[in-house]
KOLVO-545766 format. One record per residue (C-alpha): residue in three letters; z, x, y. Coordinates in steps of 0.5 Angstrom, whole numbers, always signed. Layout:
! KOLVO-545766
("ALA", (Z, X, Y)) ...
***
This chain:
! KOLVO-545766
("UNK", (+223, +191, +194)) ("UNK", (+218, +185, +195)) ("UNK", (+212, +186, +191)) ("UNK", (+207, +189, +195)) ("UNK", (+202, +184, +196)) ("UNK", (+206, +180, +199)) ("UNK", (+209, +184, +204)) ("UNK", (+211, +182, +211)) ("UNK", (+210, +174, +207)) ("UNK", (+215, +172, +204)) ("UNK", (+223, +171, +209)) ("UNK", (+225, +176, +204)) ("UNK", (+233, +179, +208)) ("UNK", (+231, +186, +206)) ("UNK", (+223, +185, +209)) ("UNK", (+224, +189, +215)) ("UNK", (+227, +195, +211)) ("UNK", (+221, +195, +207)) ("UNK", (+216, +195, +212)) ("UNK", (+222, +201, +216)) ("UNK", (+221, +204, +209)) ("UNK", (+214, +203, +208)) ("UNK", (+213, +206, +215)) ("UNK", (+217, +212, +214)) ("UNK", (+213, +213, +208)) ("UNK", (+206, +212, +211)) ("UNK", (+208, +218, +216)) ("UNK", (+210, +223, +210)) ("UNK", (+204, +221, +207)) ("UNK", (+199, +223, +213)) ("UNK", (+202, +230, +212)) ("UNK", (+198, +231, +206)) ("UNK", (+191, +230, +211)) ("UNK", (+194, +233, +215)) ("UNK", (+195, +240, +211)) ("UNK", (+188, +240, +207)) ("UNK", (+184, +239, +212)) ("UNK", (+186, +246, +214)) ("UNK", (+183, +248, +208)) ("UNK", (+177, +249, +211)) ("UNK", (+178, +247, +218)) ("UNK", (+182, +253, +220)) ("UNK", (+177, +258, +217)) ("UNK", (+172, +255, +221)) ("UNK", (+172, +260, +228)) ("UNK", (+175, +266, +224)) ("UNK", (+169, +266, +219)) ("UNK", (+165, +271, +225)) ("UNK", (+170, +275, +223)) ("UNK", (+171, +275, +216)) ("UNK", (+163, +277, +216)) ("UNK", (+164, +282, +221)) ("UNK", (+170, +286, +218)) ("UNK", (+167, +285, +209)) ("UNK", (+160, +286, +211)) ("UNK", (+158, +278, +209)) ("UNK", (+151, +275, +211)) ("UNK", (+152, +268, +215)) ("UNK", (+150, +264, +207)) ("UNK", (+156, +269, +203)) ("UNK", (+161, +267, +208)) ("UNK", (+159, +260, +208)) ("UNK", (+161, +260, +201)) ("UNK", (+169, +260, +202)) ("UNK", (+167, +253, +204)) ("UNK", (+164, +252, +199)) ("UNK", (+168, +254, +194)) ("UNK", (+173, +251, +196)) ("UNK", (+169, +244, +196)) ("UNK", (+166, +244, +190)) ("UNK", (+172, +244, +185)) ("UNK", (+176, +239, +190)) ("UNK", (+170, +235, +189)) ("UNK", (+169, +235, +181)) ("UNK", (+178, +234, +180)) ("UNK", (+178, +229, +185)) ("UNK", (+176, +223, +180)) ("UNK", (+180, +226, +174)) ("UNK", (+186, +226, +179)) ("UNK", (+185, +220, +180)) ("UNK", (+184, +216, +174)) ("UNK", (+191, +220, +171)) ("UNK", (+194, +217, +177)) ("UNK", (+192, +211, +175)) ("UNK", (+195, +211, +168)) ("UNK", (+201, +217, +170)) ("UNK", (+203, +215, +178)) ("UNK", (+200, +218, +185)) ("UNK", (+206, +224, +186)) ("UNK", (+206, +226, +178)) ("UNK", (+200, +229, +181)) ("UNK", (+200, +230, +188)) ("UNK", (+206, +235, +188)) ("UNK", (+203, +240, +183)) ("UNK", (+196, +239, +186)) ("UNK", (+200, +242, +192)) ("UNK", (+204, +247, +189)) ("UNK", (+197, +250, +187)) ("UNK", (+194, +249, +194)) ("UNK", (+199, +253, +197)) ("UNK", (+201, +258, +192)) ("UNK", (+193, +260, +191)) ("UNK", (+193, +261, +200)) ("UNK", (+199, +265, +200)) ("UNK", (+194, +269, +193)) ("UNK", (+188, +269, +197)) ("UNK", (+192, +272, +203)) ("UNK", (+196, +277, +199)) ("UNK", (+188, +278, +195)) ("UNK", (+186, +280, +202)) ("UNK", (+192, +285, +205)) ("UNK", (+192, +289, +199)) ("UNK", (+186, +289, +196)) ("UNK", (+180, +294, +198)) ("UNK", (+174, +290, +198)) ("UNK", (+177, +283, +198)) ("UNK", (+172, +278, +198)) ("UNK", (+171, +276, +191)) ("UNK", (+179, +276, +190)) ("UNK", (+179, +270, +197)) ("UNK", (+173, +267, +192)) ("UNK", (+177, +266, +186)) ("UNK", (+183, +263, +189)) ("UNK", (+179, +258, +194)) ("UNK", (+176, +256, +188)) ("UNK", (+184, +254, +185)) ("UNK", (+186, +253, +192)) ("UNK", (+180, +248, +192)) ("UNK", (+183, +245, +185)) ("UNK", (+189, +244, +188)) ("UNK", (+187, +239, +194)) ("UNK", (+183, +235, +189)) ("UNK", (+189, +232, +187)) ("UNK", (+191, +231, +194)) ("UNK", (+189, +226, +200)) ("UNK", (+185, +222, +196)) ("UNK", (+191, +220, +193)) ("UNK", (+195, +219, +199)) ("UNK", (+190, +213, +201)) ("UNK", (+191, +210, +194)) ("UNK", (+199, +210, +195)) ("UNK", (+198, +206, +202)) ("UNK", (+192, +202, +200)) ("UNK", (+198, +200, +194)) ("UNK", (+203, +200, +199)) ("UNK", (+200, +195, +204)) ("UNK", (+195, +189, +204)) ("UNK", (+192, +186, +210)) ("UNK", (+190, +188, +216)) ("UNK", (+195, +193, +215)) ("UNK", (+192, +197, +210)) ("UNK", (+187, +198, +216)) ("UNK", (+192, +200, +220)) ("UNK", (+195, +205, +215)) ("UNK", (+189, +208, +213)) ("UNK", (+187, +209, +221)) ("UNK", (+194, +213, +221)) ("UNK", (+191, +217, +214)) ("UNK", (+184, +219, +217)) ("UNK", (+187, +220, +225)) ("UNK", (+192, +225, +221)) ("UNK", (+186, +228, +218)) ("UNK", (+183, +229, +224)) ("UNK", (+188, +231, +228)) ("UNK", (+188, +237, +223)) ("UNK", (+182, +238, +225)) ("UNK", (+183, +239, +232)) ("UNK", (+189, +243, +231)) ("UNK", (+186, +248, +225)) ("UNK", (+181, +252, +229)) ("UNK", (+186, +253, +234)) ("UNK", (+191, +254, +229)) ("UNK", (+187, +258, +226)) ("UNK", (+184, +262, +232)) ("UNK", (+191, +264, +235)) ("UNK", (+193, +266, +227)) ("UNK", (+186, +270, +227)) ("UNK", (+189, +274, +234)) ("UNK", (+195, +277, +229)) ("UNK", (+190, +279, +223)) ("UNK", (+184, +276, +220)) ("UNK", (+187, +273, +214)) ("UNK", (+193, +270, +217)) ("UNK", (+191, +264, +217)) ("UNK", (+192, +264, +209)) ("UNK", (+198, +265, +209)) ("UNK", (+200, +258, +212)) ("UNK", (+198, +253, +206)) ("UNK", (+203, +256, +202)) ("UNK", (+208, +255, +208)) ("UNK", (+207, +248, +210)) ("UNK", (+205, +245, +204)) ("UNK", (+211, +247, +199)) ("UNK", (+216, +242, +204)) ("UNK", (+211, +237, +204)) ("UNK", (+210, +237, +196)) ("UNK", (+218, +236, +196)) ("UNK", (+217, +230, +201)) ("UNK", (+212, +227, +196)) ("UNK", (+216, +229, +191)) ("UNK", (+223, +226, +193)) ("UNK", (+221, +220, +197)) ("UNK", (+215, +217, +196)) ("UNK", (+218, +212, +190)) ("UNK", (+211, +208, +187)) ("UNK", (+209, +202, +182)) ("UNK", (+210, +203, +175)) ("UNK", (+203, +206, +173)) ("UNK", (+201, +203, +167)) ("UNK", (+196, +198, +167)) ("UNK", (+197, +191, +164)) ("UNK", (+192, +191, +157)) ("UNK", (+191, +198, +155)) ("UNK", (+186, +204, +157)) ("UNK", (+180, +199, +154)) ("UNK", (+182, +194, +159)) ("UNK", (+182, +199, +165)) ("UNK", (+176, +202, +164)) ("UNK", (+174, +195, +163)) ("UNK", (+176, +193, +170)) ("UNK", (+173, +198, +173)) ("UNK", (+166, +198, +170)) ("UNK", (+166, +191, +172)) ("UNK", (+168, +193, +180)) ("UNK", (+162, +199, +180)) ("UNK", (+158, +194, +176)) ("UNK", (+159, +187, +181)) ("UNK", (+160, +192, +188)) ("UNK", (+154, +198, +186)) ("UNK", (+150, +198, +193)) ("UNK", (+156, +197, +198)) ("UNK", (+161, +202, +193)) ("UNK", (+155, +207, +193)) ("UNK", (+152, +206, +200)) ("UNK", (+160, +207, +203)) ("UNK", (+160, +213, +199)) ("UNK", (+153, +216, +202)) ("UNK", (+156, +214, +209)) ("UNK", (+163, +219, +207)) ("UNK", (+159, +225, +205)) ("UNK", (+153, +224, +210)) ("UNK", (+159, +224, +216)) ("UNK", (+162, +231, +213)) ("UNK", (+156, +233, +212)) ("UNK", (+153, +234, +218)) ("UNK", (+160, +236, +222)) ("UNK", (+162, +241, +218)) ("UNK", (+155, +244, +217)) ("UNK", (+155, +244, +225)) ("UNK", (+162, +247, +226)) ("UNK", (+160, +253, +223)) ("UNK", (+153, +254, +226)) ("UNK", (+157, +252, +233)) ("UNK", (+162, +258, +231)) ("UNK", (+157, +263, +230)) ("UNK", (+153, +261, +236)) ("UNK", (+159, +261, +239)) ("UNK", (+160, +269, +238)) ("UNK", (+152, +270, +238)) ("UNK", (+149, +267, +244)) ("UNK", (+155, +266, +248)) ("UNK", (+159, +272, +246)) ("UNK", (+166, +268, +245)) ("UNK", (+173, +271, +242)) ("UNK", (+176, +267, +237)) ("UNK", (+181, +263, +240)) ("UNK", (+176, +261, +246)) ("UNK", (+171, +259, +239)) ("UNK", (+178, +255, +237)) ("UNK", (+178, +251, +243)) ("UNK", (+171, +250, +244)) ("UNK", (+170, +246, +236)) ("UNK", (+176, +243, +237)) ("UNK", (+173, +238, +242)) ("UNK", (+168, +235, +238)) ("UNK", (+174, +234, +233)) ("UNK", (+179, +231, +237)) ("UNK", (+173, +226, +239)) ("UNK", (+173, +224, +232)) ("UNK", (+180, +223, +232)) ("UNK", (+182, +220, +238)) ("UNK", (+177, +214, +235)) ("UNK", (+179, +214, +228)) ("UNK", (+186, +213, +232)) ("UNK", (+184, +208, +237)) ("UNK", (+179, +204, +231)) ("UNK", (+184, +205, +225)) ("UNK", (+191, +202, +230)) ("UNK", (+188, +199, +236)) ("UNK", (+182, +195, +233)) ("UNK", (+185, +195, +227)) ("UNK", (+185, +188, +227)) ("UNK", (+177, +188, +229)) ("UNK", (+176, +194, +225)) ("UNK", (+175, +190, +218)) ("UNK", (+171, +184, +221)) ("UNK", (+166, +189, +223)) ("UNK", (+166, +195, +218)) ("UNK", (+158, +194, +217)) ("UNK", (+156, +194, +224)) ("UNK", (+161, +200, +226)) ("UNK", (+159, +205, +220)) ("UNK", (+151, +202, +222)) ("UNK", (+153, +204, +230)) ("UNK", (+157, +210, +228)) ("UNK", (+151, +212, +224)) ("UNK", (+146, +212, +229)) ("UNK", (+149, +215, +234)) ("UNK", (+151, +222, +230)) ("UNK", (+143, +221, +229)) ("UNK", (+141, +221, +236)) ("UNK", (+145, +226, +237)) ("UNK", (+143, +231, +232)) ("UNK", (+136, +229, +234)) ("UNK", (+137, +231, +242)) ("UNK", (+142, +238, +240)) ("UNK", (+138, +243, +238)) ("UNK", (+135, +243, +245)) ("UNK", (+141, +246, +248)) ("UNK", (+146, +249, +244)) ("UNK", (+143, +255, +245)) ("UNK", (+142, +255, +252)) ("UNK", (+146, +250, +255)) ("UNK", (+153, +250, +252)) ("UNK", (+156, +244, +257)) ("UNK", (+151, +239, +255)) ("UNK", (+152, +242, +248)) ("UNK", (+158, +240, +247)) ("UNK", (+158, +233, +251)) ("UNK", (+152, +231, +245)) ("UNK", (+158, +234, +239)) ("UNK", (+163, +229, +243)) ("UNK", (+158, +223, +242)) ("UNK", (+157, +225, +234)) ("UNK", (+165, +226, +234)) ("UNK", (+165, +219, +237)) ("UNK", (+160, +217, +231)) ("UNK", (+165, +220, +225)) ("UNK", (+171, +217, +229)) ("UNK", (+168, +211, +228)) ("UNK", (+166, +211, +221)) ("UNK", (+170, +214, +217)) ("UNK", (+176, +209, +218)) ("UNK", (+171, +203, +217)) ("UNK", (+168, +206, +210)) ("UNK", (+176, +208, +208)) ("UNK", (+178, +200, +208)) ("UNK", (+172, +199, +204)) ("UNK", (+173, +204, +199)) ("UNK", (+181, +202, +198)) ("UNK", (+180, +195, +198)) ("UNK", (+174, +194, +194)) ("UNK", (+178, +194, +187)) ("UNK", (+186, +192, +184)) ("UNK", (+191, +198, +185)) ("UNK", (+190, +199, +178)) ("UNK", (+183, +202, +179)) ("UNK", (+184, +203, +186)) ("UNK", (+187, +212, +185)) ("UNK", (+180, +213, +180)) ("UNK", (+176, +210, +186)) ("UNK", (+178, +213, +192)) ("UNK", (+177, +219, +189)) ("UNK", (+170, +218, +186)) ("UNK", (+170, +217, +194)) ("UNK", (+173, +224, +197)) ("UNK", (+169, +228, +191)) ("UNK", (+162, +226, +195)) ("UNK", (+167, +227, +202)) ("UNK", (+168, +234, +199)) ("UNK", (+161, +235, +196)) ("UNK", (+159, +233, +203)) ("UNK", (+164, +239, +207)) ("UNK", (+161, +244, +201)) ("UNK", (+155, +243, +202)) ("UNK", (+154, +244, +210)) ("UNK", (+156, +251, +212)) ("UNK", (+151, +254, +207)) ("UNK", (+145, +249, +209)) ("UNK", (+147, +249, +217)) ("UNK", (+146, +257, +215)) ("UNK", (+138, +255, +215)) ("UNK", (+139, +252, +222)) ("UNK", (+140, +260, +225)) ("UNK", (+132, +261, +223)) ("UNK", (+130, +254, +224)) ("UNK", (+133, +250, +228)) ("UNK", (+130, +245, +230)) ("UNK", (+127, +242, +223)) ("UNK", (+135, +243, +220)) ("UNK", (+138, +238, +226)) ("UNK", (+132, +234, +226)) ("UNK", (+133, +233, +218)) ("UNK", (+139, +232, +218)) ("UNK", (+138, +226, +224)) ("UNK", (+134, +223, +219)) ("UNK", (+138, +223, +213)) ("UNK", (+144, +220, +218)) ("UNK", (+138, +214, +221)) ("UNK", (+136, +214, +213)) ("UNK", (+144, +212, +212)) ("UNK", (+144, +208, +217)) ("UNK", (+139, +204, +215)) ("UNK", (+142, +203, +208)) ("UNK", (+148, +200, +211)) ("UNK", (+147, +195, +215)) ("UNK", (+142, +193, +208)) ("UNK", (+148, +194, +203)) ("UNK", (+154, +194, +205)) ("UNK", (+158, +186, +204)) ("UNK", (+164, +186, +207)) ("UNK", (+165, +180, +204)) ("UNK", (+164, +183, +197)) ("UNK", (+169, +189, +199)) ("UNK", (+175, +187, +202)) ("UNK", (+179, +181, +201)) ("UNK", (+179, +174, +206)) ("UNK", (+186, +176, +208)) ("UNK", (+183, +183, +212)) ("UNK", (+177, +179, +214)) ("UNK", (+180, +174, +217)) ("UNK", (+183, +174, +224)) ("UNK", (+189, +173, +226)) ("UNK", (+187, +166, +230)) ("UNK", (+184, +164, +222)) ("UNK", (+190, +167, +218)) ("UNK", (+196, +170, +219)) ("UNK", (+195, +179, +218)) ("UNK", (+200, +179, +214)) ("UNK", (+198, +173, +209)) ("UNK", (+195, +174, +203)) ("UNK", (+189, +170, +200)) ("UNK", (+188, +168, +192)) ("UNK", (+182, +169, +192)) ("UNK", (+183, +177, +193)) ("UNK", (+183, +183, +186)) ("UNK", (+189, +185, +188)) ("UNK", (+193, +179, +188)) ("UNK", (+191, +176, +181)) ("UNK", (+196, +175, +176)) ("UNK", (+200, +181, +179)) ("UNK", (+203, +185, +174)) ("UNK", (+210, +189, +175)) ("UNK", (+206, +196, +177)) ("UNK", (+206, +192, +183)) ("UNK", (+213, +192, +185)) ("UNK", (+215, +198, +188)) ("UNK", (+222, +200, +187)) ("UNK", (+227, +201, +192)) 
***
């Protein structure tokens, strides 16, 4: 198959079935977002219940979230690092095979064991230690595959695949809740079995080994945190701070949703999937639509995104307690916000290095993504007593982010001329010299038929 940096530029006669072979594998790819974000999404309308039915307070329930982000968070890079030096699936399928077999544990924990908590605790933990080695990866594996405005494209199927997840897991999640309250465990193991068989069998990679050793690559990449510090830090921020604020939102709305308005599961399902599919329809609409845009006006996109989830965290806390229609009109705009960011910030991260550090990198990414989700449910918790200081804080913190983006983050230090380019300048698939990925490039960069 042609050299990845340079598909779609060279009249190869076998160049349509790579870029067919290439599209088919990007929408395996998307079932792996697809699957974790149900890791906790699904949970989310259902965690009234849990605290009902094993007697937990709002912090404690909060914490099979956490539980589950934190050990996805602290694996994430490690996984990535490996994968630069063994390959992307040698890891995914296991991390898979974990994530499901730990659900179907947590699930099993909770029908037969008396007092269940710290059973679901325990294998949330290994179910978090499985999704580490997960979508952060499948970025890495289409950031490897395409180039150019493509790469924009791919990763806004990536993160409108997550966010579609997103919408689907409260409902999901809800629906299965109505059967009984751990149901939902059960699915993990259920889908994700299939999708570590995909992984596994169809999606062919780059040999892995670096050119020049582990010294070269660590080399390598010191020099790309070293020369690219303030965007590569600040994009982090801006992934942890988005997550942060919505699922720490989510799950307060879920308990204001059951408290003040007296809503059933499925009824709390519906309503926090609304904001979520705002979030996902713009991470579709940015990432394939605007593709060809998305990468010129990362910084401007992640500065309006950001502002706009801090006008609204600012304006929420006066009506989601009492006025639930204008509550959720104000999350749609916050959903707007997230849509917006996340697939610009996705673009940086995964054109920022060569594809020999580039697993290590984005997974560093996805650790503060998780960290961002781990900490909101538990943090939100404080919004029950104190409303308005927890939303008006973390209005604060997304002004304060974007303030720092439009200061450090450089497009043009990020992102390689031919995505910055537009197509009247250059053609979308062309590629330009000057880029990391297209120095000296190495046989990993071939991908095999």
């Amino acid at each position: 198959m042609a050299q990845h940096a340079q598909e779609g530029h060279r009249h190869h006669p076998n160049n349509s079935s790579d870029q067919l072979s290439h599209g088919w594998k990007l929408w395996i790819l998307t079932t792996v977002p697809f699957i974790m974000v149900l890791g906790n999404s699904m949970l989310i309308p259902v965690l009234p219940k849990m605290m009902k039915v094993m007697h937990l307070s709002l912090f404690q329930v909060g914490l099979i979230i956490t539980i589950f982000s934190i050990p996805a968070g602290i694996i994430i890079p490690f996984a990535g690092a490996l994968s630069d030096r063994i390959g992307r699936r040698v890891i995914m399928t296991p991390a898979l095979l974990l994530y499901g077999i730990a659900g179907l544990g947590a699930g099993v924990s909770s029908w037969l064991v008396p007092n269940p908590y710290y059973w679901i605790m325990g294998f949330r933990l290994l179910q978090g230690i499985g999704a580490g080695g997960t979508y952060q990866l499948a970025m890495a594996v289409a950031g490897d595959m395409f180039q150019s405005q493509k790469r924009a494209q791919a990763l806004g199927i990536l993160e409108a695949a997550n966010g579609l997840g997103k919408v689907i897991s409260p409902i999901s999640g809800s629906l299965l809740a109505l059967i009984i309250w751990f149901a939902p465990f059960f699915v993990y193991g259920l889908l994700s079995f299939p999708v570590a068989l995909a992984i596994w069998f169809f999606i062919k990679e780059p040999d892995p080994k670096p050119q020049g050793g582990l010294n070269k690559y660590w080399q390598g990449l010191k020099t790309t945190l070293a020369t690219k510090s303030g965007s590569i830090l600040t994009t982090f921020l801006g992934g942890a701070v988005v997550l942060f604020i919505l699922f720490g939102v989510l799950s307060y709305l879920a308990d204001i949703l059951e408290k003040n308005f007296g809503y059933g599961e499925f009824a709390r399902g519906l309503i926090i999937a609304i904001p979520v599919l705002a979030s996902a329809l713009t991470s579709y609409v940015s990432g394939t639509v605007l593709q060809k845009r998305l990468a010129q006006w990362s910084r401007p996109v992640v500065v309006l995104g950001m502002s706009l989830i801090a006008l609204s965290m600012a304006i929420e806390p006066f009506f989601v307690t009492v006025n639930l229609y204008i509550a959720m009109g104000i999350l749609v705009f916050q959903g707007i916000g997230t849509g917006s960011v996340l697939p610009s910030i996705n673009t940086l991260v995964t054109s920022a290095t060569t594809s020999r550090e580039r697993g290590v990198v984005t997974s560093l990414y996805g650790s503060v993504r998780f960290f961002g989700v781990a900490m909101g449910p538990p943090l939100f918790a404080v919004a029950m007593v104190h409303r308005y200081m927890t939303f008006w804080a973390v209005a604060v913190l997304a002004a304060v982010t974007a303030v720092l983006s439009g200061f450090f983050i450089n497009e043009k230090q990020m992102l390689p001329k031919s995505i910055r380019t537009s197509d009247r300048k250059v053609r979308s698939d062309q590629i330009d010299s000057e880029t990391p990925d297209e120095h000296a490039p190495s046989p990993r960069s071939r991908m095999r038929p």
